[in-house]
N, C-alpha and C positions, 0 to 999 in steps of 0.2 A: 523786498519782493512785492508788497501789494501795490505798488505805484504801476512797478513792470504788469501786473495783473488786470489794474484799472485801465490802464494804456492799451491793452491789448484784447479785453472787453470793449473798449472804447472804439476800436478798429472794427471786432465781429458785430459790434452795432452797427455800423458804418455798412460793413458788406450785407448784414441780412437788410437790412433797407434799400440795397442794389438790388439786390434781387428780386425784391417785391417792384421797385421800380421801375428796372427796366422789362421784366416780365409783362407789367401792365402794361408800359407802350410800347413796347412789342405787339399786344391785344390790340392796344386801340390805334399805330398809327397808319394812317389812309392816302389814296392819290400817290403819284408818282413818288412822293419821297417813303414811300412802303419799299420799296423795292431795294432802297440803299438801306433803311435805317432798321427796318423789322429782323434783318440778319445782323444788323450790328447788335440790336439790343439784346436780342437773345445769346450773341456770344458775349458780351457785357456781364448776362445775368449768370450763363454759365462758367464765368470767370471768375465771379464773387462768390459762386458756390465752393470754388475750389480754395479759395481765398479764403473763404470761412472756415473751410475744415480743416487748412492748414491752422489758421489762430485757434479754433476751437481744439485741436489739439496739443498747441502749443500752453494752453492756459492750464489742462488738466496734465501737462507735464510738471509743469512748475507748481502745481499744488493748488491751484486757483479754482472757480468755481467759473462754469460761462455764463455770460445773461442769454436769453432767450428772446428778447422784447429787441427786434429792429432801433435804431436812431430815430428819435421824434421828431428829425424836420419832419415838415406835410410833404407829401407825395399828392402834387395837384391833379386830378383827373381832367383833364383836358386830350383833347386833338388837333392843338396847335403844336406843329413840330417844332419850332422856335422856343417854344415854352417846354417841352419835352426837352429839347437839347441843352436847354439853362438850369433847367430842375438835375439832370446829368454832369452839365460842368460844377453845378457848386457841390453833388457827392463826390465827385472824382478829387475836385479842389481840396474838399474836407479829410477827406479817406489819405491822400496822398502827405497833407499837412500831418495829419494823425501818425501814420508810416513813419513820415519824418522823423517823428518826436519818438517813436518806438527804437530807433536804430541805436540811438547813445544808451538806451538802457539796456538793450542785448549786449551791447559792449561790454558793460560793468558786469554781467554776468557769466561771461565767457561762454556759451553756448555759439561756438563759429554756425554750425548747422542751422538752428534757425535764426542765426544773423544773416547769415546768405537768406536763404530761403524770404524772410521778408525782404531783404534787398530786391529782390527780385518781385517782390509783390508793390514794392514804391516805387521801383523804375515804370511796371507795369502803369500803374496809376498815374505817373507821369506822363507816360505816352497816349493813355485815356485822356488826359485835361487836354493834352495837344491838338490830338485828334476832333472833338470834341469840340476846341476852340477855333481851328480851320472851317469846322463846317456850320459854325454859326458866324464866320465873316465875309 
């Protein structure tokens, strides 16, 4: 069970650093690409809120303890939107790889409920990196 626990600490790392993320450039981004990206980021960041308290309650179901401390990539403060959108693809990239790896161990456990439910959090993530990767080409 603490691998399942590690792995899914490992995730709400993942989301609480989205949210700090895209909160901030949400703040800071400026000029014409405000207008597409300041509503994406904010529903980004409100998407990883729900995302987190989905796993943060998934952890204290299974007996686990949650971390509190975000994922230590750097979150760059910049207002290049190119740099915003990369700093974006690699949590989405990472968050969704991590999902990944979460699915086979809800298997072993037999919890169908929240093997849907993150299914549904790594398809999300998937269609994050997609979207994400359209608009930085």
């Amino acid at each position: 069970m603490s691998k399942l626990i590690e792995k899914m600490n490992q995730a709400l790392g993942l989301e609480l650093r989205a949210i700090n993320l895209y909160a901030h450039y949400a703040a800071y981004v400026k000029g014409l690409n405000r207008i597409q990206l300041e509503p994406m980021f904010q529903q980004e960041a409100n998407e990883s809120m729900v995302h987190a308290a989905t796993i943060r309650n998934a952890i204290v179901k299974h007996g686990g303890e949650c971390v509190t401390i975000r994922d230590q990539m750097v979150i760059a403060h910049t207002t290049d939107t190119r740099e915003m959108l990369q700093a974006a693809l690699a949590t989405e990239t990472k968050a969704a790889e991590v999902y990944g790896e979460l699915l086979p161990l809800l298997e072993e456990i037999s919890d169908r409920e929240l093997y849907d439910a993150v299914e549904q959090i790594y398809l999300a993530e998937l269609r994050s990196v997609e979207e994400i990767r359209l608009l930085l080409d």
